[in-house]
C-alpha positions in Angstrom: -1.7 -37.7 18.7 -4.8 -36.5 17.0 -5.0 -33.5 18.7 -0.9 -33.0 18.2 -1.8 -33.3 14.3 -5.0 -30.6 14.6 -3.0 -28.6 16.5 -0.1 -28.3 14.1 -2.6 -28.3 11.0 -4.3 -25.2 12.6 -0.5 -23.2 13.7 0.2 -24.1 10.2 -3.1 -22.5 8.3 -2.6 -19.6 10.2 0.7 -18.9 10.1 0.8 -19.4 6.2 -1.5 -16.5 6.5 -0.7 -14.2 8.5 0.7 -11.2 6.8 -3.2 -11.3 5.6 -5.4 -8.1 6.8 -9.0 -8.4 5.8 -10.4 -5.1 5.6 -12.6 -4.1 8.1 -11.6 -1.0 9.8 -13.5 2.7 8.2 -12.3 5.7 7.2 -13.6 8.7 5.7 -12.0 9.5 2.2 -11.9 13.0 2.2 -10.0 13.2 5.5 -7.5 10.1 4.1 -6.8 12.3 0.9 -6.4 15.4 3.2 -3.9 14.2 5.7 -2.2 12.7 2.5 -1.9 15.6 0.7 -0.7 17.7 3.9 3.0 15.6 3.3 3.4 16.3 -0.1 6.9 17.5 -1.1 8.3 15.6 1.9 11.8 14.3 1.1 12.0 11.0 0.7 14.5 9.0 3.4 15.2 5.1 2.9 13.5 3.1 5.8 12.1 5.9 7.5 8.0 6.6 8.3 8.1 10.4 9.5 7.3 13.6 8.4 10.4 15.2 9.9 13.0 12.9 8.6 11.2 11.7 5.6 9.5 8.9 4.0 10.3 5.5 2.1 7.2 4.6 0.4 5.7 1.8 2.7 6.9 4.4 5.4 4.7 7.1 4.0 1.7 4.3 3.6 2.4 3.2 6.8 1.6 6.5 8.8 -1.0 7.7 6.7 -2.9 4.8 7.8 -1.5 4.6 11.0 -3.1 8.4 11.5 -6.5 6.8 11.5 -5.6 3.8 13.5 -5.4 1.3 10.8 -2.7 -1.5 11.3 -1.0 -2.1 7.9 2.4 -3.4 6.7 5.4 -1.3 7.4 7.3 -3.2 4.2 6.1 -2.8 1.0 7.1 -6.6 0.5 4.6 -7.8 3.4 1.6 -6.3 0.7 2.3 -9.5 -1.0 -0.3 -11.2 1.2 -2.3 -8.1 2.4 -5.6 -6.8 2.1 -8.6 -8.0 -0.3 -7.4 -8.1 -4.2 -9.4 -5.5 -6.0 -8.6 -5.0 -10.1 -7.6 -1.8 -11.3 -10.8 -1.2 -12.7 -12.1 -1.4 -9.3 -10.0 0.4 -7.4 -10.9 3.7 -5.1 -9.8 6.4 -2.9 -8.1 4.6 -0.4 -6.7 1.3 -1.4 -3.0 0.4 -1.7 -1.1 0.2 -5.3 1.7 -2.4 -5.3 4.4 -2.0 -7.4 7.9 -4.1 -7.8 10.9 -2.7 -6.8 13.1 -1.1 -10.0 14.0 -4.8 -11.2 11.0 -5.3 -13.1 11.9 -9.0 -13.5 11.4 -9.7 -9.8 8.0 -9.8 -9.6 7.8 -8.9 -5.6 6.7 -5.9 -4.1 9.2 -3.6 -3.9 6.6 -0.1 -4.1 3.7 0.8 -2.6 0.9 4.2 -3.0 -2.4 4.9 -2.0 -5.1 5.9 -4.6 -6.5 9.2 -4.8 -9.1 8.7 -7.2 -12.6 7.7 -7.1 -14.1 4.2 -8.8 -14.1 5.3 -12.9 -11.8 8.2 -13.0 -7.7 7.9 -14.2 -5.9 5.9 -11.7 -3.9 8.7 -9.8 -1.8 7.6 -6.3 0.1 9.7 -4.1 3.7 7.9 -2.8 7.3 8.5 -1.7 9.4 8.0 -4.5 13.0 7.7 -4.3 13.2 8.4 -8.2 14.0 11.3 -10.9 10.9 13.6 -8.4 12.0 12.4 -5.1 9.5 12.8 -2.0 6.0 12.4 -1.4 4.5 12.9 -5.2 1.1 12.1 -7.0 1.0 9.8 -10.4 -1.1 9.0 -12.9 -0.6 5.6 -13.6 -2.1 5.5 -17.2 0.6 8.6 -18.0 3.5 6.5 -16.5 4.6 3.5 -18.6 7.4 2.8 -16.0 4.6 2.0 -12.8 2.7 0.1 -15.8 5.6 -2.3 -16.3 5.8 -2.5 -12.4 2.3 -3.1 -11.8 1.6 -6.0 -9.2 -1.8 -5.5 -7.7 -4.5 -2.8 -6.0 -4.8 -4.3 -2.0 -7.9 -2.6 -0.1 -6.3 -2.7 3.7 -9.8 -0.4 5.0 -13.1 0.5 3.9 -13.4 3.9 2.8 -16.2 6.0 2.2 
């Protein structure tokens, strides 16, 4: 019986958890902001994660990091519980920005970007965005009162240098 009990504790720890990615995997941040930049202008395409058809926004996070090998959520609702928390302050080339979807008052993610700026500098992320500039786009996030209102949290899914 004891061991049922552990047993179930254990499924049950680790299945409350396991959207959870701890960063570990590497990537250079020159060749992340590259192969980022190489898609913008691509059309955006609801629920779609390529190039040729288009892009949703977790679908144009998705393969980016996908590119370099790095397993990361292919809906932007799964960031909920994903990567290390990192304030804004904080945040670098390379980490995820996580947004809610256009109903502000539902505080789940509903958008995803990756940030193109270094530690210090204006927060500036590149996306998919289905809005008034669709397709693959960069922001600056202190210029945009509307991703402001929307702002959930910075998730760092790899370490990049």
């Amino acid at each position: 019986m004891n061991k049922f009990l552990l047993s179930l504790f254990i499924f049950s720890v680790f299945f409350s958890y396991g959207n959870y990615i701890e960063p570990k995997d590497t990537l250079n941040a020159d060749s992340l902001i590259s192969f980022c930049k190489k898609h913008l202008g691509t059309k955006y395409c609801y629920a779609n994660s390529s190039p040729k058809n288009g892009f949703d926004c977790s679908g144009f996070v998705y393969y980016v990091f996908s590119h370099f090998n790095i397993k990361v959520p292919r809906a932007s609702m799964d960031y909920e519980k994903s990567g290390k928390l990192i304030s804004l302050d904080s945040c670098k080339k390379g980490d995820v920005i996580v947004f809610t979807g256009t109903k502000t008052k539902n505080r789940a993610p509903g958008h995803v970007g990756i940030i193109i700026s270094n530690k210090g500098e204006p927060v500036k992320f590149i996306h998919s965005s289905s809005g008034k500039n669709c397709g693959v786009i960069i922001t600056n996030f202190s210029e945009s009162p509307y991703y402001q209102k929307r702002f959930i949290k910075i998730s760092r899914v790899a370490v990049v240098l």
